[in-house]
N, C-alpha and C positions, 0 to 999 in steps of 0.2 A: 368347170370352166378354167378359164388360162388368162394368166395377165405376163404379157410379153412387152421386154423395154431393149429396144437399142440403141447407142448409142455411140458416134463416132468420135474420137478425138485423135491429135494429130501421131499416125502412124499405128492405130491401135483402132480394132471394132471391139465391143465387147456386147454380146445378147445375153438376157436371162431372162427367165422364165419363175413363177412359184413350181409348186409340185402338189397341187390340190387338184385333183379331177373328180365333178362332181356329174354322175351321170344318173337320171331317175333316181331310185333308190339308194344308189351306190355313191360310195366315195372312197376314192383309193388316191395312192401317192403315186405318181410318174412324172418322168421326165420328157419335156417335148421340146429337145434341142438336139439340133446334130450338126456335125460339117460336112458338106455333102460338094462332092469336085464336079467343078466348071472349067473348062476350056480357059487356059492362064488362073488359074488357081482357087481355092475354095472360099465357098462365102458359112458361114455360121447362118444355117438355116433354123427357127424357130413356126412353132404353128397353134392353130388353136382349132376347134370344132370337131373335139371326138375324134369318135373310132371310123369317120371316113379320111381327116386327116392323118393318124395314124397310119389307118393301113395304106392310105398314099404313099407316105415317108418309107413306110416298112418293104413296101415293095419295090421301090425308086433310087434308095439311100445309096445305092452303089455304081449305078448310072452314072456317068457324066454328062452335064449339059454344058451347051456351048455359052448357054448367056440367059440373065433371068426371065425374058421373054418364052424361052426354050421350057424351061420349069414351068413355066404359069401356062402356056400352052401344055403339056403332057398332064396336069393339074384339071384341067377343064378336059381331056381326052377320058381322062380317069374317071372324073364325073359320070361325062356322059355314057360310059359302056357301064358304071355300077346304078345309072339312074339317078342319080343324086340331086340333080340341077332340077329347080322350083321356077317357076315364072312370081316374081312381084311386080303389079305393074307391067307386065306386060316386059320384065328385062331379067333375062336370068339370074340366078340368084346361087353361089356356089355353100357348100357347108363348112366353110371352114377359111382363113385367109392365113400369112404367110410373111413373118419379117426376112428380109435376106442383107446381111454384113458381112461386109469387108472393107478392113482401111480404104477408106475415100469414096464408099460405094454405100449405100443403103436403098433397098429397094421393099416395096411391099405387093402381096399379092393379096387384093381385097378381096369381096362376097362377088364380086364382078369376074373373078376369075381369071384377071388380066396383072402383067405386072408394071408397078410403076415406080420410075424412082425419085425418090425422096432428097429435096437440096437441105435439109432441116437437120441438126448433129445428133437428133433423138428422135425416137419413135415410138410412139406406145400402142399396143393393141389387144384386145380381150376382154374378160370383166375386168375391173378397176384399170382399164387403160384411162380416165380421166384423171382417177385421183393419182397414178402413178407419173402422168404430165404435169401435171401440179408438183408433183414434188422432184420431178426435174426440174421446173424451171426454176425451183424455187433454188438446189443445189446449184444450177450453174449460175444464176445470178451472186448468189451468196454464199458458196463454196466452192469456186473455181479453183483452190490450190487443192481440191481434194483427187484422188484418182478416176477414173470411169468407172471400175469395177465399184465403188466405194459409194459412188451415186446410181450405179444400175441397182445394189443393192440395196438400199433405202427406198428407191423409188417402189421397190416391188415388196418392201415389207410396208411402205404405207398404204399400200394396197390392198394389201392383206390385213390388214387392220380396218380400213374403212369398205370393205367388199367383201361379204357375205361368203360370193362363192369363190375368194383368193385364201389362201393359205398354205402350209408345208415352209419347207425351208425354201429359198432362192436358188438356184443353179446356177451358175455365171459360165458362158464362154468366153475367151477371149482370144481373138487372132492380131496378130503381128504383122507389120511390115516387111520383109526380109531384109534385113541388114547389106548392105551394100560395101563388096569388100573396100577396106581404104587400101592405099597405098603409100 
């Protein structure tokens, strides 16, 4: 499993991920973060649910999409030609969801298959996504002089401590706002 945290501050996205993926028997180390370009620039893409989200990414990574509606659309296209989409309840159900950042922007792409964005400066999702929101809120209440990279980081080693299937080292992305020439 995957516990993914992002988190916006002003002019700066930063996602990470642990690198524990634990599947049946198996447990290996991987990385499940990429930058993946959109129409006006790229967003720091993050995902979680295996090797259908994987091979989503692996075969998409290079694509551009216009907008994350466009992603979370091609995501559920993907679904449905490998079969993957469950009914619960009676409402499809996808394998896998999907944080997407960039300065000023956070979107997520849930079990629903649809993308939605997020007015919230943090985001957690995966195994230990509860305990890694805890311990955002806990840094932006009570370490706000500290960096984002600094609190994405903690957030996802206290996860890894208190979640079972979290662990490995942290990966950290971070995107930038492009500097705007002065004059």
């Amino acid at each position: 499993m995957t516990v993914l945290v992002a988190h916006l501050a002003p002019g700066v996205a930063v996602l990470g991920a642990d690198t524990l993926v634990t599947g049946g028997p198996s447990t290996h180390a991987v990385t499940k973060l990429l930058p993946i370009s959109f129409e006006g620039g790229s967003y720091l893409v993050g995902w979680t649910g295996g090797a259908p989200s994987t091979a989503f990414v692996a075969a998409r990574h290079r694509q551009s999409f216009a907008t994350p509606h466009d992603f979370a659309a091609a995501w559920r296209a993907f679904c449905r030609m490998e079969c993957l989409v469950v009914q619960n309840e009676g409402r499809p159900q996808h394998p896998g969801s999907f944080l997407l950042a960039r300065p000023g922007e956070l979107w997520v792409v849930d079990a629903s298959g649809y993308a939605f964005p997020v007015s919230a400066p943090y985001l957690t999702e995966g195994s230990g996504a509860d305990v890694a929101a805890g311990a955002m809120h806990a840094l932006m209440e009570r370490r706000a002089d500290t960096s984002p990279e600094y609190r994405v980081r903690l957030a996802i080693q206290a996860a890894c401590c208190h979640e079972a299937s979290c662990g490995g080292e942290p990966v950290l992305l971070t995107l930038t706002e492009p500097s705007s020439p002065t004059t």
